[in-house]
Biopython code that builds the backbone (N, CA, C, O; Angstrom):
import numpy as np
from Bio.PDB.StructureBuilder import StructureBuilder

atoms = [
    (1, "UNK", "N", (-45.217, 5.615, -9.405)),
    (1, "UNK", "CA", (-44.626, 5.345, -8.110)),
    (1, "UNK", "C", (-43.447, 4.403, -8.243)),
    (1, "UNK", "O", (-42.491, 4.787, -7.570)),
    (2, "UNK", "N", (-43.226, 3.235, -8.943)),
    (2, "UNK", "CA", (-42.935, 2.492, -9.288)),
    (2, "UNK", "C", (-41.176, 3.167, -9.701)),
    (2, "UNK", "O", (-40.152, 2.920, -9.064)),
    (3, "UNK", "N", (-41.287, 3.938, -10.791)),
    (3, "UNK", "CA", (-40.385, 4.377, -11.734)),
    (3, "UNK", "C", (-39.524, 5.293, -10.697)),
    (3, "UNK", "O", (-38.300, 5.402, -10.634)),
    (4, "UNK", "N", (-40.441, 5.865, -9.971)),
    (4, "UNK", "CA", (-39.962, 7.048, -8.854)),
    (4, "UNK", "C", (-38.628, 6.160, -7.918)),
    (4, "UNK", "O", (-37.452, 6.523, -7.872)),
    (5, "UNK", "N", (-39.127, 5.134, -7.344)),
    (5, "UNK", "CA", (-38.562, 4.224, -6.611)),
    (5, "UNK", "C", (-36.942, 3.704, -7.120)),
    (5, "UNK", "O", (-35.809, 3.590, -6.650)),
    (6, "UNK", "N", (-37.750, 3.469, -8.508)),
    (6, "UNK", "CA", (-36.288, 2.948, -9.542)),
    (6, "UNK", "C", (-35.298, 4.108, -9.517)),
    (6, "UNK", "O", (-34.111, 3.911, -9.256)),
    (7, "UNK", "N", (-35.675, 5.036, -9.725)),
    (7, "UNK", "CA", (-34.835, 6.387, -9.586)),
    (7, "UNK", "C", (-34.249, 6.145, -8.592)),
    (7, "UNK", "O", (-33.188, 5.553, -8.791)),
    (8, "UNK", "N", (-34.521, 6.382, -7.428)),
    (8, "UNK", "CA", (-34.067, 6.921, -6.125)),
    (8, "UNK", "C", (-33.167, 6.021, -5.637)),
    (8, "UNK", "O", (-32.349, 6.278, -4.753)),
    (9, "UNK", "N", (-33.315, 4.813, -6.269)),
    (9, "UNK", "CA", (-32.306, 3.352, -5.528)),
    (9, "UNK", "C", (-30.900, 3.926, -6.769)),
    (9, "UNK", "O", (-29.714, 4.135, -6.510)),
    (10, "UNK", "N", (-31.579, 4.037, -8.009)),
    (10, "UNK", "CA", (-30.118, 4.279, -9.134)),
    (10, "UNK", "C", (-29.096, 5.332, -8.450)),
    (10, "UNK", "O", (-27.869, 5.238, -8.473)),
    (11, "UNK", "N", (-29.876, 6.378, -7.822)),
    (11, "UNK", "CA", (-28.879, 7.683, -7.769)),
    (11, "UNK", "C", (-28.593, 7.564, -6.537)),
    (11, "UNK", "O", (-27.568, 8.194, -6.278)),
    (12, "UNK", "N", (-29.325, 6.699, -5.077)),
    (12, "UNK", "CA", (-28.634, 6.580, -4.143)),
    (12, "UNK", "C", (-27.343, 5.410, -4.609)),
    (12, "UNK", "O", (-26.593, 5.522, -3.639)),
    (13, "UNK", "N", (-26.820, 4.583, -5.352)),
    (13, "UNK", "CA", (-26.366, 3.346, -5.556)),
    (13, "UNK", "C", (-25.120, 4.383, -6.810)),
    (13, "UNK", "O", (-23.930, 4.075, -6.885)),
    (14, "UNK", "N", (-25.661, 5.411, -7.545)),
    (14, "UNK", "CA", (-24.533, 6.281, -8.054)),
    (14, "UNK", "C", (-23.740, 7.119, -7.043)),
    (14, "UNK", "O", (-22.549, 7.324, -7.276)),
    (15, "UNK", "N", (-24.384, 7.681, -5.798)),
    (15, "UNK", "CA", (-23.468, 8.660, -4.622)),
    (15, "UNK", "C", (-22.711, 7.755, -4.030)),
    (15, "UNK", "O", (-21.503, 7.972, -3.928)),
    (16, "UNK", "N", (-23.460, 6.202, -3.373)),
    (16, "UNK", "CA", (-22.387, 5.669, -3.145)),
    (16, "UNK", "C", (-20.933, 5.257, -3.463)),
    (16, "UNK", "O", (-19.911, 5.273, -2.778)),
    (17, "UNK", "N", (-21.244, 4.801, -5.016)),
    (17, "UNK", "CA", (-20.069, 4.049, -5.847)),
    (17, "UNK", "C", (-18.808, 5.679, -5.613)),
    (17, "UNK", "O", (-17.702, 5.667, -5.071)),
    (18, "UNK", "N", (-19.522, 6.851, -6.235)),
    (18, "UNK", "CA", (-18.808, 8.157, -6.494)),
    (18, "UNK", "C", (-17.875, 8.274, -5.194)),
    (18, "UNK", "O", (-16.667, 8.495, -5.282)),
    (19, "UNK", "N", (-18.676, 8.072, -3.759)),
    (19, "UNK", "CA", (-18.143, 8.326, -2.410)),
    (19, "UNK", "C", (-16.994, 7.285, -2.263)),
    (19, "UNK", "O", (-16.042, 7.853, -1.730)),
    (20, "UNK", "N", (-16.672, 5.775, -2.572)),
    (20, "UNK", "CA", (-15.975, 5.266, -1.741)),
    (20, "UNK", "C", (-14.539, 5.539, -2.989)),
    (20, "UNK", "O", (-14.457, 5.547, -4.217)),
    (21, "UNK", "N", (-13.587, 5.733, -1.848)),
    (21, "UNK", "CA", (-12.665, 5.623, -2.818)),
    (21, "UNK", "C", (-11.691, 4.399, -3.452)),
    (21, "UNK", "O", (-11.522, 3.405, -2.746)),
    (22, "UNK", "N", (-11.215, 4.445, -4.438)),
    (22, "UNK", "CA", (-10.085, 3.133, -4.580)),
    (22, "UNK", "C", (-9.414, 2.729, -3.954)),
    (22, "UNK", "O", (-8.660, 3.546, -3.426)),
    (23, "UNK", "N", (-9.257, 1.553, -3.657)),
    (23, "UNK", "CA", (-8.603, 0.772, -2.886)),
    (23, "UNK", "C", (-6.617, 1.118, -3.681)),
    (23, "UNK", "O", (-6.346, 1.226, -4.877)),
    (24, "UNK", "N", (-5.907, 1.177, -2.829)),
    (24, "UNK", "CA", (-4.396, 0.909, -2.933)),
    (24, "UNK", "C", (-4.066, -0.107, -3.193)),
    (24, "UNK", "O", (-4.320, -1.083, -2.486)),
    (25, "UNK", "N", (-3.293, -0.167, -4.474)),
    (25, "UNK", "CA", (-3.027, -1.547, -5.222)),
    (25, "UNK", "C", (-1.252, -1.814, -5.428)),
    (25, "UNK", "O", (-0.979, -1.448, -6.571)),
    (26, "UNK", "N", (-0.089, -2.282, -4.762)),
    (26, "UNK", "CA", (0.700, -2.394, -5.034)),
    (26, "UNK", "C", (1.097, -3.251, -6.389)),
    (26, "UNK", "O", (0.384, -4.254, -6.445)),
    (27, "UNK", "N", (1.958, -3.169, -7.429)),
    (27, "UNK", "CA", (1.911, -3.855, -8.033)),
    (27, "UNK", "C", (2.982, -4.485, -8.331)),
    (27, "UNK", "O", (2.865, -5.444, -9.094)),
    (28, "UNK", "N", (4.300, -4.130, -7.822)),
    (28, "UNK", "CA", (5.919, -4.100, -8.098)),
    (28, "UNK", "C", (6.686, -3.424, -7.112)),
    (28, "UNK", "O", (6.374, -2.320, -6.666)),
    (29, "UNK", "N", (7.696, -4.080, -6.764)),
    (29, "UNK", "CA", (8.567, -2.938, -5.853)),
    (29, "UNK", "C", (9.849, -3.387, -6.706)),
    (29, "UNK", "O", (10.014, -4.538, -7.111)),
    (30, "UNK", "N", (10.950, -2.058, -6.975)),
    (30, "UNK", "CA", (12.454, -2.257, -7.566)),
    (30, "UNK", "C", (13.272, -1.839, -6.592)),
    (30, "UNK", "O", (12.890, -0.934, -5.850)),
    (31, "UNK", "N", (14.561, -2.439, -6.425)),
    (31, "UNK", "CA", (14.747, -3.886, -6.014)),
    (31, "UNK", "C", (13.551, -4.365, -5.428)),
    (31, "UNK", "O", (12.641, -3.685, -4.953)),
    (32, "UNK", "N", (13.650, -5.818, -5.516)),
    (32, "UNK", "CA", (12.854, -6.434, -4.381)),
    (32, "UNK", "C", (13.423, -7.172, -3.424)),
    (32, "UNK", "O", (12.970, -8.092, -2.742)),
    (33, "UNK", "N", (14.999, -6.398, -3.470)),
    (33, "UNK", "CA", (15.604, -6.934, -1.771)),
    (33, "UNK", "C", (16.625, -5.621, -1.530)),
    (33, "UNK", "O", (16.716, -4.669, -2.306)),
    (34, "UNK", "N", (17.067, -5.720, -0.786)),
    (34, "UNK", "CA", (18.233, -4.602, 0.262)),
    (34, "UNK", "C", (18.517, -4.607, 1.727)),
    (34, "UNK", "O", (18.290, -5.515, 2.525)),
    (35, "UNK", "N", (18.990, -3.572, 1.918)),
    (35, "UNK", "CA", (18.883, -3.584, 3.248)),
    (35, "UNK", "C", (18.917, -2.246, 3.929)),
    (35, "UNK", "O", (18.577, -1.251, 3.290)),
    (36, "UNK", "N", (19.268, -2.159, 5.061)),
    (36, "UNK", "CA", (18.882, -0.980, 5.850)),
    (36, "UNK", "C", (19.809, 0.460, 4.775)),
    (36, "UNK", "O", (20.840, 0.554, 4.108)),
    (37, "UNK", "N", (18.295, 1.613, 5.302)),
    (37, "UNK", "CA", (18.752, 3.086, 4.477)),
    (37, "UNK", "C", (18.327, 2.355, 3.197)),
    (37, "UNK", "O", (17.314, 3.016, 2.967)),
    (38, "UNK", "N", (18.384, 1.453, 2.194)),
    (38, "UNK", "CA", (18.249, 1.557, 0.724)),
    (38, "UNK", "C", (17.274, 1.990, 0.887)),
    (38, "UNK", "O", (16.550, 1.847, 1.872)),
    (39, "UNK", "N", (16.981, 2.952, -0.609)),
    (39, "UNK", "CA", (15.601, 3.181, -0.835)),
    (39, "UNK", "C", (14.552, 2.219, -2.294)),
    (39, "UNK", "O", (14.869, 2.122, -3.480)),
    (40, "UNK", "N", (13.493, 1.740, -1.695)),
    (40, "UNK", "CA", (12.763, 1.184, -2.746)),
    (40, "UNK", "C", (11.776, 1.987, -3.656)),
    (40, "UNK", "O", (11.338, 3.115, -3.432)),
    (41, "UNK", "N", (11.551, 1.298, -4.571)),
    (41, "UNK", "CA", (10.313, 2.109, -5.238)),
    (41, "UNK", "C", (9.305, 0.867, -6.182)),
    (41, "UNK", "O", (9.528, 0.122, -7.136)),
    (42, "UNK", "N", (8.113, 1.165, -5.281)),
    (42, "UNK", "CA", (6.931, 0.667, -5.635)),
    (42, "UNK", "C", (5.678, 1.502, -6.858)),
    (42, "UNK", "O", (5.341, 2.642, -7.178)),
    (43, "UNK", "N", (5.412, 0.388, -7.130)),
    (43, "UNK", "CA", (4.518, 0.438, -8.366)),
    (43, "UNK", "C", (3.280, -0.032, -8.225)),
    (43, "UNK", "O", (3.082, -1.093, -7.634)),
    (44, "UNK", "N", (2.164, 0.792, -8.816)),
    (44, "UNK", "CA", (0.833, 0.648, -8.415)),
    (44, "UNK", "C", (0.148, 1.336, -8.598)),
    (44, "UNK", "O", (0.622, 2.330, -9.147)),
    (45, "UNK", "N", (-1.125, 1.379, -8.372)),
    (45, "UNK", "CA", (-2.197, 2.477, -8.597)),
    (45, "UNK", "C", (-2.776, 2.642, -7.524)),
    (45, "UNK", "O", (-2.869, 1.733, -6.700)),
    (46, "UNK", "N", (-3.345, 4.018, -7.314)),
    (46, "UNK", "CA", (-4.048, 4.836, -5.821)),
    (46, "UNK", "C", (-3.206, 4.521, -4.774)),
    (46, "UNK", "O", (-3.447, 3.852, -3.769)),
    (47, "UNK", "N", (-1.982, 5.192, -5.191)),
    (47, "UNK", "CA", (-0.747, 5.439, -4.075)),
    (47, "UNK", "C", (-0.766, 6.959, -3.273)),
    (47, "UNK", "O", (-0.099, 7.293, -2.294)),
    (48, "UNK", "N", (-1.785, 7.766, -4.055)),
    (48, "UNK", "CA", (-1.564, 9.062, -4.047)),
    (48, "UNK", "C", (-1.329, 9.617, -2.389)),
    (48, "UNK", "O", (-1.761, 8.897, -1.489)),
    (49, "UNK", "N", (-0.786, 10.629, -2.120)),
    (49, "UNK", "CA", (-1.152, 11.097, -0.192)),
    (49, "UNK", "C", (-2.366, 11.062, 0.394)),
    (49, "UNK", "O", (-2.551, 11.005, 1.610)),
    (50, "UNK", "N", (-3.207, 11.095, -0.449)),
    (50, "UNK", "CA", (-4.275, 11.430, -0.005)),
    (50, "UNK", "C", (-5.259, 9.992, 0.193)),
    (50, "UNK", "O", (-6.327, 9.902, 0.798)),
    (51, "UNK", "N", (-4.561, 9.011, -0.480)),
    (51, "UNK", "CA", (-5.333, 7.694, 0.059)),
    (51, "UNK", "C", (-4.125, 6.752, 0.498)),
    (51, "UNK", "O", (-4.524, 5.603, 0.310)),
    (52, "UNK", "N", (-2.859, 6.726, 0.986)),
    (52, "UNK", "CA", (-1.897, 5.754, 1.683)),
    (52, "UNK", "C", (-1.635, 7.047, 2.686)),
    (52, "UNK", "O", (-1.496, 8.145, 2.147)),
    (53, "UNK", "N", (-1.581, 6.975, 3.754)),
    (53, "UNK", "CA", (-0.928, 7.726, 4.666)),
    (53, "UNK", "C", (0.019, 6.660, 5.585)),
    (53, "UNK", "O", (0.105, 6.876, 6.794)),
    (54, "UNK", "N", (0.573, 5.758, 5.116)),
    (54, "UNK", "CA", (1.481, 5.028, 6.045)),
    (54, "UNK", "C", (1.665, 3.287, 5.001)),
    (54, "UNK", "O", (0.893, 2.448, 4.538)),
    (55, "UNK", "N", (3.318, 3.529, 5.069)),
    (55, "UNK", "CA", (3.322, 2.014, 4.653)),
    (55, "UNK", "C", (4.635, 1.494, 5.729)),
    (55, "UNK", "O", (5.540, 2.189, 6.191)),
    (56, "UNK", "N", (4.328, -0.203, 5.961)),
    (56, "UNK", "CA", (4.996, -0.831, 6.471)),
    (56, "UNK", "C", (5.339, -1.869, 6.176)),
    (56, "UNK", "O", (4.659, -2.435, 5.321)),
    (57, "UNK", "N", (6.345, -2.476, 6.649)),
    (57, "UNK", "CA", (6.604, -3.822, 6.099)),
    (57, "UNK", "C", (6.245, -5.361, 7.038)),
    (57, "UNK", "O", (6.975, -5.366, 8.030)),
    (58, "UNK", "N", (5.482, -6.433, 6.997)),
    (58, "UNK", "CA", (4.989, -6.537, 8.092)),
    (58, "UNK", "C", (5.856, -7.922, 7.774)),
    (58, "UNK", "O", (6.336, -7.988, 6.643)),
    (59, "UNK", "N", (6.158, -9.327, 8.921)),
    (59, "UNK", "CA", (6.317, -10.321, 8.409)),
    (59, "UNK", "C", (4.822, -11.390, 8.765)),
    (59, "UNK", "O", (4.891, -12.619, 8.755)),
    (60, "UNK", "N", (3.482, -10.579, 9.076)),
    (60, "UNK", "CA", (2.550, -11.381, 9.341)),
    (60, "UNK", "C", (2.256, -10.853, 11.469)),
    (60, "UNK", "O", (1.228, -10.440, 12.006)),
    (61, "UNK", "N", (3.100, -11.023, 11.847)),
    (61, "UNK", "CA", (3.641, -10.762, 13.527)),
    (61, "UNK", "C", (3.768, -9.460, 13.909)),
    (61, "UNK", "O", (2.999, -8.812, 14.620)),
    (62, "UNK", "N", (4.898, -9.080, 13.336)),
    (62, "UNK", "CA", (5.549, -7.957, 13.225)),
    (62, "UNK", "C", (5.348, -6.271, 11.968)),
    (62, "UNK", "O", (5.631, -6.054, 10.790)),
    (63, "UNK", "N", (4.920, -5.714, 12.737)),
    (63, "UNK", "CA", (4.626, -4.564, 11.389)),
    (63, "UNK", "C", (5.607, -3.387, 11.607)),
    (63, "UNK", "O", (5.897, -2.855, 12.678)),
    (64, "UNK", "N", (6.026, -3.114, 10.453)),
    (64, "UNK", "CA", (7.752, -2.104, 10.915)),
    (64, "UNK", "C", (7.386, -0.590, 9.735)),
    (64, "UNK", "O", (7.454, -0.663, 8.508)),
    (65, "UNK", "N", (7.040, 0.567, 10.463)),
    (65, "UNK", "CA", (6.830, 1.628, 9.763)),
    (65, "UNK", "C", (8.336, 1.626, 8.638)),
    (65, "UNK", "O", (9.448, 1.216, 8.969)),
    (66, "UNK", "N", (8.059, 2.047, 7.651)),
    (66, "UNK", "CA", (8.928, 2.500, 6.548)),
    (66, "UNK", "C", (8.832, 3.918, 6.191)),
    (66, "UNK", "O", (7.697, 4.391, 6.133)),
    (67, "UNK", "N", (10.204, 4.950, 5.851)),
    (67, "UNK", "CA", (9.973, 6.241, 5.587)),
    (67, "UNK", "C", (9.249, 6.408, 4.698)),
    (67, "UNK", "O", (8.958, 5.303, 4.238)),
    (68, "UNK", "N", (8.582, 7.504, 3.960)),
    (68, "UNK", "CA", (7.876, 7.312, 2.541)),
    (68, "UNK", "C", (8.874, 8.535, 2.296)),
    (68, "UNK", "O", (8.906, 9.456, 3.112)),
    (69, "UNK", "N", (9.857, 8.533, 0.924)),
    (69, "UNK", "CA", (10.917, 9.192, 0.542)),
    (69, "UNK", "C", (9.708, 10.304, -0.619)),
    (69, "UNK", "O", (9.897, 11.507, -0.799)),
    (70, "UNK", "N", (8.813, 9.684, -1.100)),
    (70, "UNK", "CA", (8.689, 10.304, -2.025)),
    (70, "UNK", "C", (7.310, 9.653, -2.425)),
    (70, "UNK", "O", (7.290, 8.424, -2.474)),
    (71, "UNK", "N", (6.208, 10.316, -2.702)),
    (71, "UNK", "CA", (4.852, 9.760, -2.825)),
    (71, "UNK", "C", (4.101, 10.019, -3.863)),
    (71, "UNK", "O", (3.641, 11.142, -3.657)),
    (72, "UNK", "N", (3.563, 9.464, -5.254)),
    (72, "UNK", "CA", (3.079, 10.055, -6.282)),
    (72, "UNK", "C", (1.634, 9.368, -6.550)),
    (72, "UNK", "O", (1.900, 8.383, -5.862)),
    (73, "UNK", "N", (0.436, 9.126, -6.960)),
    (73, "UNK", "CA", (-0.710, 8.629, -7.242)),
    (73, "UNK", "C", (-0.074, 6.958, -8.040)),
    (73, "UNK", "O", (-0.626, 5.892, -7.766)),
    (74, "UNK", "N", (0.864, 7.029, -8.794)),
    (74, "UNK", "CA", (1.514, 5.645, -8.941)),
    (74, "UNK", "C", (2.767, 4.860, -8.488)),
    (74, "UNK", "O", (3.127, 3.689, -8.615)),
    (75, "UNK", "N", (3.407, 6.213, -7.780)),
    (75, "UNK", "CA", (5.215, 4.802, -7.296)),
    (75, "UNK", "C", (4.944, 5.868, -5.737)),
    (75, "UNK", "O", (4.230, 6.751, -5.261)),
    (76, "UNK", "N", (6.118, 4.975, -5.461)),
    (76, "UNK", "CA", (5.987, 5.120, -3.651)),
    (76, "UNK", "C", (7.557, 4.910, -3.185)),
    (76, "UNK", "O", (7.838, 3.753, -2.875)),
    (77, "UNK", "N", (8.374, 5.668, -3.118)),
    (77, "UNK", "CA", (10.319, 5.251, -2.311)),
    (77, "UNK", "C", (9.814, 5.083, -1.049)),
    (77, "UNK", "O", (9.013, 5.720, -0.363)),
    (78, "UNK", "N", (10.253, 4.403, -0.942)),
    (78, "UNK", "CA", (10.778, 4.109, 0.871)),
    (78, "UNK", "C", (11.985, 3.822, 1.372)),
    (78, "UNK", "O", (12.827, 3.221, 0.705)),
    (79, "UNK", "N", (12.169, 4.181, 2.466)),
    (79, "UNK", "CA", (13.562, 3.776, 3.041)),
    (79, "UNK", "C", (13.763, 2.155, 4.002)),
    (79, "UNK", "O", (13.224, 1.622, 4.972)),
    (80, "UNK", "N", (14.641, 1.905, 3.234)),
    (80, "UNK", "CA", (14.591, -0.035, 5.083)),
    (80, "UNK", "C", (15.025, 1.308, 5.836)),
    (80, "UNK", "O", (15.772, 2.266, 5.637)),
    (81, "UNK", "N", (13.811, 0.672, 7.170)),
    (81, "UNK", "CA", (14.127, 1.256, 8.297)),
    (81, "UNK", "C", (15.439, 0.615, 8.745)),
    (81, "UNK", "O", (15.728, -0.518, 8.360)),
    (82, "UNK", "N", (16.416, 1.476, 9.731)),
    (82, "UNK", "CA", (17.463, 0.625, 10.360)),
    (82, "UNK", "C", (17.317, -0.214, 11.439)),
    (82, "UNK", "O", (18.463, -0.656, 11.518)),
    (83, "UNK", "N", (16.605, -0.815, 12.454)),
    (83, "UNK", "CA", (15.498, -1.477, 13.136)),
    (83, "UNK", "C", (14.951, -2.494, 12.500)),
    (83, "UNK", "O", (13.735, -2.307, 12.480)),
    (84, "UNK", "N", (15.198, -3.340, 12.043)),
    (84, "UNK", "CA", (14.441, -4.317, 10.876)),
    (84, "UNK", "C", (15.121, -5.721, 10.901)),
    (84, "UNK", "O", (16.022, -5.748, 10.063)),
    (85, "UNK", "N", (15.027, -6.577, 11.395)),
    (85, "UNK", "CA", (15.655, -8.026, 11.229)),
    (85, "UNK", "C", (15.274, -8.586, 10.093)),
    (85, "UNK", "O", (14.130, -8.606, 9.637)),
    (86, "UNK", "N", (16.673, -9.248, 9.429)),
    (86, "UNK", "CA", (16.012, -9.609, 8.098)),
    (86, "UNK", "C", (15.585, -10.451, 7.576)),
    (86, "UNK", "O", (15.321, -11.264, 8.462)),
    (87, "UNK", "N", (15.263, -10.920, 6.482)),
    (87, "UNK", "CA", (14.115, -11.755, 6.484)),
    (87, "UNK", "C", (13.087, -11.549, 5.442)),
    (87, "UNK", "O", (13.271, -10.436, 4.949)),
    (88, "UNK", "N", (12.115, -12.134, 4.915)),
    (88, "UNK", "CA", (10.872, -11.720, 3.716)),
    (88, "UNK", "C", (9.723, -10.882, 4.152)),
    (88, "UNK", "O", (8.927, -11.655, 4.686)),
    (89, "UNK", "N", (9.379, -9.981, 4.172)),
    (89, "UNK", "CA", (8.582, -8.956, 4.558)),
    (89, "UNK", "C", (6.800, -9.078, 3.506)),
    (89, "UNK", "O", (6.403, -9.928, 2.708)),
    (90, "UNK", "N", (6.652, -8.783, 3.628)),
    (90, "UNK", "CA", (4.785, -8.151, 2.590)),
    (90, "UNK", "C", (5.142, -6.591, 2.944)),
    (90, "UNK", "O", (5.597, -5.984, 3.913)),
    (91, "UNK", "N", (4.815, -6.365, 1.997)),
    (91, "UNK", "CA", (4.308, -4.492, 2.337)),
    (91, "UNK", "C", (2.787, -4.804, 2.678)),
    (91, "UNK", "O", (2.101, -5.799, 2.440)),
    (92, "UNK", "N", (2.518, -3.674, 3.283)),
    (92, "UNK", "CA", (1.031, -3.286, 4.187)),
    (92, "UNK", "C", (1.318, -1.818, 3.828)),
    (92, "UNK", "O", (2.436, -1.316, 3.711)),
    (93, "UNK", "N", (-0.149, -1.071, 3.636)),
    (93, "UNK", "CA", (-0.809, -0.011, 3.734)),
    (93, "UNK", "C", (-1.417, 0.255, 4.672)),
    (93, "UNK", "O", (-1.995, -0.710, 5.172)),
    (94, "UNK", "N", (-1.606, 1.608, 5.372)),
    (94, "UNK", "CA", (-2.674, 2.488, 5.988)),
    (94, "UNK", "C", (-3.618, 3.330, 5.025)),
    (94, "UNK", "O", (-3.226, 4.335, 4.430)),
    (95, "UNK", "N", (-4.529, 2.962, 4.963)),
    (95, "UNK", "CA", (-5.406, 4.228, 4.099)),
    (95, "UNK", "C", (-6.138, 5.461, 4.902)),
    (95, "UNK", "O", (-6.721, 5.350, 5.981)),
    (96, "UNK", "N", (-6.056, 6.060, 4.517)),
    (96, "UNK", "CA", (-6.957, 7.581, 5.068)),
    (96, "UNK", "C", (-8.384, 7.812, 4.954)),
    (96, "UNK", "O", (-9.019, 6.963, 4.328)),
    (97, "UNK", "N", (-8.859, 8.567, 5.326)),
    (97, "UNK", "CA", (-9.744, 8.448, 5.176)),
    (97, "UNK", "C", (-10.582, 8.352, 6.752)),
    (97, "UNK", "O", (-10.042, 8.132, 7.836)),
    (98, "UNK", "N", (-12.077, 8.594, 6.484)),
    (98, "UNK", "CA", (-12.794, 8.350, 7.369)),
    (98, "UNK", "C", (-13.036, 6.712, 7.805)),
    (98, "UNK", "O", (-13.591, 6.410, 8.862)),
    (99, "UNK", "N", (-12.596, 5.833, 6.950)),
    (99, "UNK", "CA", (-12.710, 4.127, 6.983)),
    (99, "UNK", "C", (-11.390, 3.803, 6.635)),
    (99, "UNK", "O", (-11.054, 3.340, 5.545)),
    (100, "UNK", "N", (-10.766, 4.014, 7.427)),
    (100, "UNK", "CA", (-8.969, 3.633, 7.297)),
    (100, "UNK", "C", (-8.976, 1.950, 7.545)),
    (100, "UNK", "O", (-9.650, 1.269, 8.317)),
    (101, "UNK", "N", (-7.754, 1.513, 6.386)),
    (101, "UNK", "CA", (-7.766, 0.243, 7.021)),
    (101, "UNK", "C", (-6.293, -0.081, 6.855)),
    (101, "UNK", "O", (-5.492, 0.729, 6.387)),
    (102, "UNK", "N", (-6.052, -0.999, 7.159)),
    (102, "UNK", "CA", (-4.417, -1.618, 6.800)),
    (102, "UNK", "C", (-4.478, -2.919, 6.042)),
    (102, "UNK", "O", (-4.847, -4.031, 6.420)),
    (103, "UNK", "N", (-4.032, -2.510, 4.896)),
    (103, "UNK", "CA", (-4.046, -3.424, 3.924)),
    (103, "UNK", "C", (-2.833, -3.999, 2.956)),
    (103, "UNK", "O", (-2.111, -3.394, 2.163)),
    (104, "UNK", "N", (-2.893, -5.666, 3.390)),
    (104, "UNK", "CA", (-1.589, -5.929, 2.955)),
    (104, "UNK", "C", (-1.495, -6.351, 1.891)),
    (104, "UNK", "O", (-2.319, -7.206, 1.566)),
    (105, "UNK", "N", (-0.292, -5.864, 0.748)),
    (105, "UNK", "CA", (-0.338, -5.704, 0.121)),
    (105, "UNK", "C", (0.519, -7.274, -0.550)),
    (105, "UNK", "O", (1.170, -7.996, 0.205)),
    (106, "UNK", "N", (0.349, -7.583, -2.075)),
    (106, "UNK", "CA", (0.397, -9.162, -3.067)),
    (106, "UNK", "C", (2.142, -8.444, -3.289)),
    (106, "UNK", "O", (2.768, -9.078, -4.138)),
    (107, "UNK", "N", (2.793, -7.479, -2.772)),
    (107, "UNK", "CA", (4.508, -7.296, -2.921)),
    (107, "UNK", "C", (5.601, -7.639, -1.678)),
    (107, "UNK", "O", (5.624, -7.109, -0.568)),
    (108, "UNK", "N", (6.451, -8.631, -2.173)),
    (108, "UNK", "CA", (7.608, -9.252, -0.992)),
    (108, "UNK", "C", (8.420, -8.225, -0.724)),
    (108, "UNK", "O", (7.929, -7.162, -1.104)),
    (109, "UNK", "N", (9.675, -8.100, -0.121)),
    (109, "UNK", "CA", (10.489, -7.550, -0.044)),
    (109, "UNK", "C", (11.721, -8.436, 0.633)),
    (109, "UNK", "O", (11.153, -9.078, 1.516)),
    (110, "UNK", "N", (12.695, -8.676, 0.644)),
    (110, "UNK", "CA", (13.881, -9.427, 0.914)),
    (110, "UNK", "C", (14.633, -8.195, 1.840)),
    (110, "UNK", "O", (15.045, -7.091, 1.482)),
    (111, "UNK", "N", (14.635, -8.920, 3.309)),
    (111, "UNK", "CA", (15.878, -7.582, 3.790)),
    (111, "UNK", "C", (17.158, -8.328, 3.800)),
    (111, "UNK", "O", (17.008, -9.538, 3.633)),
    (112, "UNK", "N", (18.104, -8.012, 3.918)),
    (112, "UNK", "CA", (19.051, -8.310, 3.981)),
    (112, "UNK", "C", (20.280, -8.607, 3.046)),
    (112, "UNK", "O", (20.091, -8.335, 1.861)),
    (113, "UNK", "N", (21.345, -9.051, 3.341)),
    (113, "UNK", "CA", (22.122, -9.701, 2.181)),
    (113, "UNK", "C", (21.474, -10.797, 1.404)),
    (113, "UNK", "O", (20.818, -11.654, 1.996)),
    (114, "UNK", "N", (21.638, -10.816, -0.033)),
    (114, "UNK", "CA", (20.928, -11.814, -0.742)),
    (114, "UNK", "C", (21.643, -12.847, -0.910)),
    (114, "UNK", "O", (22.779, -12.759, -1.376)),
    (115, "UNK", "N", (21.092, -13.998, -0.554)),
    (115, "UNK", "CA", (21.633, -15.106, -0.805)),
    (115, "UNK", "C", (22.933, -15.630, -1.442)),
    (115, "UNK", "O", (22.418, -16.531, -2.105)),
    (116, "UNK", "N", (23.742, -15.683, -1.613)),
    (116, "UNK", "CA", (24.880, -16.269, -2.435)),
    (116, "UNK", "C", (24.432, -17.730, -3.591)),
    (116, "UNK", "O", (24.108, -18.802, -3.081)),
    (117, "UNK", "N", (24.471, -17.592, -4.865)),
    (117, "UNK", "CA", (24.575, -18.937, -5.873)),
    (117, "UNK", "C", (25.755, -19.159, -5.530)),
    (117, "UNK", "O", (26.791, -18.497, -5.481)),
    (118, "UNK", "N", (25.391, -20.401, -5.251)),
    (118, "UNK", "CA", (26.703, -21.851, -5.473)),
    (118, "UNK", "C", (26.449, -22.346, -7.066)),
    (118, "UNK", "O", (27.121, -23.261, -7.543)),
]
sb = StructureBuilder()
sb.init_structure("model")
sb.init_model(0)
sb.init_chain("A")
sb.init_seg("    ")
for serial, (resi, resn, name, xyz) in enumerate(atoms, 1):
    if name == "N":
        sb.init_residue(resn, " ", resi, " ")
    sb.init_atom(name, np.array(xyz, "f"), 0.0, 1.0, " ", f" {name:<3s}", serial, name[0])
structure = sb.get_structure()
């Protein structure tokens, strides 16, 4: 009875792990500044369509949809929306799925003209 039990917790505790999927991990965006129309490209793992269906750029307040130019399981283009005041952004995710969430992502983004060195 005992052993039976042990079973049934292992293989319910294996369907789970199998069912949830990976979380979206940004890891890099090139450039990490521009401005409106440029297109970026991000780096990361479980970017694929089928688990990001939406990225934005948020400043915490404010969350600003971004085009997705081009979408692969590791990089991600986007376009600066033209609508965008500038300023330091986070990227944020939408995930798909039946447990969608929006998740912001450890990558900055710089809009605008970059600073001038004196």
């Amino acid at each position: 009875m005992r052993l039976s039990f042990v079973t049934a917790l292992l293989v319910a505790a294996s369907v789970a792990s199998y069912a949830q999927q990976a979380m979206p991990r940004m890891a890099s965006v090139d450039p990490d500044n521009g401005k409106a129309g440029d297109v970026l490209v991000v780096t990361g793992e479980n970017l694929a369509k089928d688990a990001v269906g939406k990225v934005y750029l948020t400043d915490g307040k404010n969350d600003t949809q971004v085009e997705i130019v081009e979408q692969t399981a590791t990089t991600i283009k986007f376009k600066i929306p033209a609508k965008i005041a500038n300023g330091r952004f986070a990227l944020m995710v939408l995930t798909l799925g039946k447990d969608a969430k929006y998740i912001e992502q450890p990558v900055k983004v710089t809009v605008g003209e970059p600073p001038t060195q004196q």
